[in-house]
C-alpha positions in Angstrom: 114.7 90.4 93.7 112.6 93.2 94.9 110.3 93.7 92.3 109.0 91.3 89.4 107.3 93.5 86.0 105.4 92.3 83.6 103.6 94.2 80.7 100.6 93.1 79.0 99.3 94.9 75.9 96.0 94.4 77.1 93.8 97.2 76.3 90.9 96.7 78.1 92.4 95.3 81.6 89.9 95.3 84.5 90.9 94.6 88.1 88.8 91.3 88.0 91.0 90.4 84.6 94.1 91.1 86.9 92.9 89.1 89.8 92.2 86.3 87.1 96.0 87.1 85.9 97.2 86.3 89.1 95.6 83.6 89.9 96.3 81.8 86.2 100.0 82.3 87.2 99.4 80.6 90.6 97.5 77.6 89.1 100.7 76.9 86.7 103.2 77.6 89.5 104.8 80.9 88.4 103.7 82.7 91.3 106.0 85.7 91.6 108.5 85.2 94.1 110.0 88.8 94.6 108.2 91.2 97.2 105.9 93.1 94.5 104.6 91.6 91.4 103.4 94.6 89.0 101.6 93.9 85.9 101.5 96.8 83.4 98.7 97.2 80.5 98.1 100.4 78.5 95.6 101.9 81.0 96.2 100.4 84.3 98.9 99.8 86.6 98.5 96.2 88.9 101.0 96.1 91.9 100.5 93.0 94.2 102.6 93.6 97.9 103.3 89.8 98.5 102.6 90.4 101.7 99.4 91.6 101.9 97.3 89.5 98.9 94.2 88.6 99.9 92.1 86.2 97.3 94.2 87.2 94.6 93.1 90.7 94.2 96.0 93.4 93.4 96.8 95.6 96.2 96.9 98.9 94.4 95.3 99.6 91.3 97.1 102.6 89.2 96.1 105.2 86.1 98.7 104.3 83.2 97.5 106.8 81.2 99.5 109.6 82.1 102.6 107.9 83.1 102.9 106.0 80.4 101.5 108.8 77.6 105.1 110.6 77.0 106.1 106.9 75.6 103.0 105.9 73.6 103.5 109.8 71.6 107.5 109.1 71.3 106.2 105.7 69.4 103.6 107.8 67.4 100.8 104.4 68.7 97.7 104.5 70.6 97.4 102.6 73.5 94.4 100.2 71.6 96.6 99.9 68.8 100.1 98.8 70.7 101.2 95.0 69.8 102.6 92.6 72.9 106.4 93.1 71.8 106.4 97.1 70.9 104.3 97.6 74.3 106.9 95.5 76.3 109.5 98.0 74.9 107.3 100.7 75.6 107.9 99.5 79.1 110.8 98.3 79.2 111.8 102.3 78.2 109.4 103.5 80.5 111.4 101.5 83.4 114.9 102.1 82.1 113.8 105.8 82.8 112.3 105.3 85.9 115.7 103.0 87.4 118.4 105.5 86.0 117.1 109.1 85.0 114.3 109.2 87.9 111.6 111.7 87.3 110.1 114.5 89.7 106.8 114.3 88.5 106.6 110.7 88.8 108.2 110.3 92.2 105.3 112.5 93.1 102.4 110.7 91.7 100.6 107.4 93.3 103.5 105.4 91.9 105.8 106.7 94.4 103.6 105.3 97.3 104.0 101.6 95.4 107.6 101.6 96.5 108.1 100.6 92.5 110.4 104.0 92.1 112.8 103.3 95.1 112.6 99.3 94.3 113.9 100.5 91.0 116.5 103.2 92.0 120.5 102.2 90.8 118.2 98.7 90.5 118.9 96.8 87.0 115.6 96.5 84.2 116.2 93.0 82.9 114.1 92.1 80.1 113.3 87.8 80.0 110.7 86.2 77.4 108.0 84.3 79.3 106.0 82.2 77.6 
């Protein structure tokens, strides 16, 4: 597996809250095992390069806001307002599109330099409950 998503209806997600993520997940032994572990909230986009983690701290630090904006209006939510499961579709949509439909303006934007997009491309979105 090349990539490993999760989505977090988190509205107020700071880096340090990530870092904390991460580390949660390490302590209880669910450290991610693929080569990029991306945690999505409402406003920001977490991507950890396995690679290159240094103290827990994500390696890239994205805006949601506008990639993610065309799916909050087409759900008629704010981002504040989301719950866990409709903002885990939100992303699971937001992925389907981004595997099988692509999108110029996206391939364009600081997502494209995550390698998420071409980790993704002809790539399956498999959606898995986690406790």
């Amino acid at each position: 597996m090349k990539v490993q998503i999760e989505a977090r209806a988190h509205p107020r997600a700071t880096r340090s809250w990530a870092k904390q993520f991460w580390l949660d997940l390490k302590e209880m032994g669910r450290r991610p095992t693929a080569e990029m572990f991306v945690l999505v909230t409402p406003l920001q986009i977490y991507v950890w390069e396995l690679g290159k983690v240094k103290s827990g701290s994500p390696t890239r630090t994205l805006d949601a806001r506008d990639l993610l904006e065309p799916y909050f209006t087409r759900a008629e939510i704010l981002p504040a307002e989301i719950n866990p499961a409709a903002f885990e579709m939100l992303v699971s949509w937001w992925l389907h599109d981004l595997a099988f439909k692509g999108s110029t303006k996206q391939t364009r934007s600081p997502l494209s330099r995550t390698g998420l997009i071409q980790a993704l491309a002809e790539g399956e979105v498999v959606r898995e409950a986690v406790d």
